[in-house]
Structures are given as structure tokens and as C-alpha cells.
C-alpha positions in Angstrom: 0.0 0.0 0.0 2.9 2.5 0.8 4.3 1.9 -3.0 0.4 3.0 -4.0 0.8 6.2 -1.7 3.8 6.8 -3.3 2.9 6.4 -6.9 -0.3 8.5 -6.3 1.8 10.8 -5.1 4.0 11.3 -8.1 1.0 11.1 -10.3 -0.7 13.8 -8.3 2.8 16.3 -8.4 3.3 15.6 -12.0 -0.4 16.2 -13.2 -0.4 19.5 -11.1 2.6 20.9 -12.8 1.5 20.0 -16.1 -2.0 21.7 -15.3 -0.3 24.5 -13.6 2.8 25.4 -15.4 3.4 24.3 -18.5 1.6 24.5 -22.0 1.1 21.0 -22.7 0.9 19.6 -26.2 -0.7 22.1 -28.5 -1.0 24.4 -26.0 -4.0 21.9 -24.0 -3.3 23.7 -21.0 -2.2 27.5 -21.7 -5.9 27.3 -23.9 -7.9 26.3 -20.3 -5.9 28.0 -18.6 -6.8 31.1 -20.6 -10.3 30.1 -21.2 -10.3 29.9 -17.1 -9.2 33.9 -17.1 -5.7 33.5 -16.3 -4.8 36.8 -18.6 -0.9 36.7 -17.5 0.7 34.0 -15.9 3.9 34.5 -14.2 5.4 32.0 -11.2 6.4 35.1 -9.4 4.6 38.1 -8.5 7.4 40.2 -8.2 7.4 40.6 -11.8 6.3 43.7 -14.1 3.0 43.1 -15.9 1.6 40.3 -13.1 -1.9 40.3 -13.2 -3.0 38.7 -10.3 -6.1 36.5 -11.3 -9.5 37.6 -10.3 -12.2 34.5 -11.8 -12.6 31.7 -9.0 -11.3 29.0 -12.0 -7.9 31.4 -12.7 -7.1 31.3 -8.8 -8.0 27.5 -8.5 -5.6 27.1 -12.0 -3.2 29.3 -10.8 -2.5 27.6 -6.9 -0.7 24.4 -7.1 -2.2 23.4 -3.6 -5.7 24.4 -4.6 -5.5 21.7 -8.1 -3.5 19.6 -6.3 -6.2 18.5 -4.0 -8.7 17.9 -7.2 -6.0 16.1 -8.9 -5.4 13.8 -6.0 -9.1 13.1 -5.6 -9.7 12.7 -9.1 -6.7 10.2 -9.3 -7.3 8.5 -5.9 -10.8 7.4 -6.2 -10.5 5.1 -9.1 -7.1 3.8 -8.0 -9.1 2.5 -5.2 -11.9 1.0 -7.2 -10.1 0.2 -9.4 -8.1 -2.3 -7.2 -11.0 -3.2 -5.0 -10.0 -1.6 -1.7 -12.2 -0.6 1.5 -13.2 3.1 0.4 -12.1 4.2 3.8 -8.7 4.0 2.4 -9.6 7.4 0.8 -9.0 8.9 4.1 -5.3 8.5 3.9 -4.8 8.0 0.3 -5.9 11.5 -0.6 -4.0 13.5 1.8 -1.2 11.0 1.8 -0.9 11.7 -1.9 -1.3 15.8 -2.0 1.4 15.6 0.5 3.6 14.5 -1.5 2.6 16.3 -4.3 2.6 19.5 -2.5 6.3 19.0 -1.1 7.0 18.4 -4.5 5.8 21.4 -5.7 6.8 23.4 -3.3 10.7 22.3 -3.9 10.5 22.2 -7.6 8.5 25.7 -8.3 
């Protein structure tokens, strides 16, 4: 089970910064991020020209914690389905995972 927490962890991190900072193939994510309202998108706010986003979908693309937690829910649930485990596992899975995610995040951005 810790290999699963693990893996779901990675999975979680690596989805988030796809979603959150990069373009993606043919721009998948810069076009929902922009259909969101994310209008300028800069990792640091320190930066001339930041716009700081103002729609409740450009904050939620724009916090790595805040589509962390979807991602991790959105991944956990069918992993546990999926390999027929008590769903009270989700108790520990999904924080477990954005966790991980989020330490990621945090060291990598």
C-alpha cells in the first residue's frame, strides 16, 4: 500500500505541474488556462505586468495546492476502485498523496 501512496503521489505532483505550469501539447493547458481567465501567468509576482487572477477558475488554475487536491481526488478514487480496496482507504490515500505532491511542488517551483 505504501508503494500505491507513493505512486499516487508522483502522479498527483506531475499532473499538477502540467495543469499549472506548462503549456502542454498544443497548447492543451495554456488554452484552459486562458479560457479559465488566467490573462498573464507568471510564477512570481514580483514581476512587471503580473496580473493577479480575479475569476474563481484562474485562482483554483493558478495555486498548485488548490488543483492539487482535485487532482489527487480525481486520481485516488478510481485507483481504489479500481483495485477493489475498503473506500475508507480514501482517508489516507488523498491527503497522503497531496502531500507529497505538494512538497513536491513546493521544492520544484
Amino acid at each position: 500500500m505504501i508503494e500505491g501512496i507513493f505512486v499516487l503521489g508522483l502522479s498527483t505532483f506531475g499532473m499538477t505541474y502540467l495543469v499549472c505550469n506548462t503549456d502542454g501539447p498544443k497548447d492543451i493547458f495554456k488554452s484552459l488556462r486562458k479560457l479559465a481567465g488566467v490573462e498573464y501567468f507568471m510564477i512570481t509576482p514580483d514581476d512587471e505586468g503580473y496580473k493577479p487572477p480575479v475569476k474563481f477558475f484562474a485562482k483554483l488554475l493558478t495555486c498548485h495546492w488548490c488543483t492539487g487536491t482535485w487532482i489527487a481526488i480525481l486520481l485516488s478514487v478510481p485507483y481504489v476502485f479500481l483495485f477493489k480496496l475498503d473506500p475508507i482507504t480514501l482517508l489516507y490515500l488523498i491527503p497522503a498523496s497531496l502531500g507529497i505532491s505538494g512538497f513536491l511542488c513546493e521544492r520544484v517551483i
